[in-house]
C-alpha positions as a Markdown table, in Angstrom:
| # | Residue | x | y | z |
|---|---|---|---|---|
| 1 | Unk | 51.5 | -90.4 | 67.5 |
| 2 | Unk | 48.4 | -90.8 | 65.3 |
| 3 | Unk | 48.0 | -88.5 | 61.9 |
| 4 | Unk | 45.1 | -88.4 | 59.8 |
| 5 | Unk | 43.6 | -85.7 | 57.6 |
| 6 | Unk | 40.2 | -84.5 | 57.4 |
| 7 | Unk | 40.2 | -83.3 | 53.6 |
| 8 | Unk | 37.3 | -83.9 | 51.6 |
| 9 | Unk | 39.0 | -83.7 | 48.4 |
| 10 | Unk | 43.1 | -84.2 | 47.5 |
| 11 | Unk | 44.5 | -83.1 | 44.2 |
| 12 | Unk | 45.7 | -85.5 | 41.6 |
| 13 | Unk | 49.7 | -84.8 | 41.6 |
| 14 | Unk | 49.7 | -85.6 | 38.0 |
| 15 | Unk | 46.7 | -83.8 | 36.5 |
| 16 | Unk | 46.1 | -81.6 | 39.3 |
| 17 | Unk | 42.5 | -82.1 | 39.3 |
| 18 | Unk | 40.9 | -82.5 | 43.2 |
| 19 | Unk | 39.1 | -85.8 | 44.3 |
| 20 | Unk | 37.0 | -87.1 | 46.7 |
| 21 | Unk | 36.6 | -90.7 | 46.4 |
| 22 | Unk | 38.8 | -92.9 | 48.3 |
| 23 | Unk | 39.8 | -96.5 | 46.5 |
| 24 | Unk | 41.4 | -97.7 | 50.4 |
| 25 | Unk | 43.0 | -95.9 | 53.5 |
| 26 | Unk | 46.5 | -97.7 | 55.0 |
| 27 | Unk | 49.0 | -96.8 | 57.5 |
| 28 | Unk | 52.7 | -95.8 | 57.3 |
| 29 | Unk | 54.6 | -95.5 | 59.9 |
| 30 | Unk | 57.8 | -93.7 | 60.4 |
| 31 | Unk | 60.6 | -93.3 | 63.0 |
| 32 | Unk | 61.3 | -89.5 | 64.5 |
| 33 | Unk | 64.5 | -88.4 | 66.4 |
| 34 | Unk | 64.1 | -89.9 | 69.9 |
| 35 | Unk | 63.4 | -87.4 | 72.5 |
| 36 | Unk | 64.9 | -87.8 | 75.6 |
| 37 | Unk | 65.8 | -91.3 | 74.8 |
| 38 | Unk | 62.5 | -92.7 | 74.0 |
| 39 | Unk | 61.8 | -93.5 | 70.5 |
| 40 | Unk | 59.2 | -91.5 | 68.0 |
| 41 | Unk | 57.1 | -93.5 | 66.2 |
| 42 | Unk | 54.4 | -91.4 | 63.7 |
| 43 | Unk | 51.6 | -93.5 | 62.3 |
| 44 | Unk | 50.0 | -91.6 | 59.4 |
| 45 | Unk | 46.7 | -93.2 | 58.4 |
| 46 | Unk | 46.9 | -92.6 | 54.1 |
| 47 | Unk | 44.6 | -92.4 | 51.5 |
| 48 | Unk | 44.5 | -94.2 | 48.3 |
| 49 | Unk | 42.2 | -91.3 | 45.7 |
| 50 | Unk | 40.7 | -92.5 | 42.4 |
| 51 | Unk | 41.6 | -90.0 | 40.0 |
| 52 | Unk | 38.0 | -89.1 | 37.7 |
| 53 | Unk | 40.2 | -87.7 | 35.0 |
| 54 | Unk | 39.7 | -89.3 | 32.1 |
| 55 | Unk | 42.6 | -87.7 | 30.5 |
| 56 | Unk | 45.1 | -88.6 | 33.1 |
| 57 | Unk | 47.2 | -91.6 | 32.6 |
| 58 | Unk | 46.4 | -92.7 | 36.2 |
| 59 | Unk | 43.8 | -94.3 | 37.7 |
| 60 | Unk | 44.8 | -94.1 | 41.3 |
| 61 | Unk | 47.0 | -92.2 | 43.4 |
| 62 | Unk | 48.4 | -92.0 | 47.1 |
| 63 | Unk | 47.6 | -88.4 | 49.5 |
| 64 | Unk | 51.2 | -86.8 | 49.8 |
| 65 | Unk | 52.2 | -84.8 | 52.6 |
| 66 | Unk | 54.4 | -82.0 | 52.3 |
| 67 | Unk | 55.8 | -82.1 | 55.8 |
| 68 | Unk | 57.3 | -84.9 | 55.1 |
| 69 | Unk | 60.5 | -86.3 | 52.8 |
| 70 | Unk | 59.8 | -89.6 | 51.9 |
């Protein structure tokens, strides 16, 4: 399974200011419970954001996703 997000803009988790310019995408993939014996793979295709903030003390940061406990 394939995830990717549509958002135009993603908050800064350090500033909380939004942002719509993407520095790169990747992928991260993850392992589920297996159902009925077959493995769960997820495949989430992540953004890297540049943060415009001048006044926050990054640069960059990744999309999080709440669903999910890294």
């Amino acid at each position: 399974m394939t995830v990717a997000f549509n958002c135009k803009e993603v908050t800064c988790p350090f500033c909380d200011r939004p942002s719509s310019r993407i520095h790169f995408t990747y992928n991260r993939t993850f392992q589920d419970l297996p159902i009925q014996g077959n493995k769960v793979f997820i495949i989430i295709c992540n953004r890297k954001m540049f943060c415009d903030n001048s006044d926050c003390k990054h640069t960059t940061f990744a999309e999080r996703f709440d669903f999910m406990y890294y």
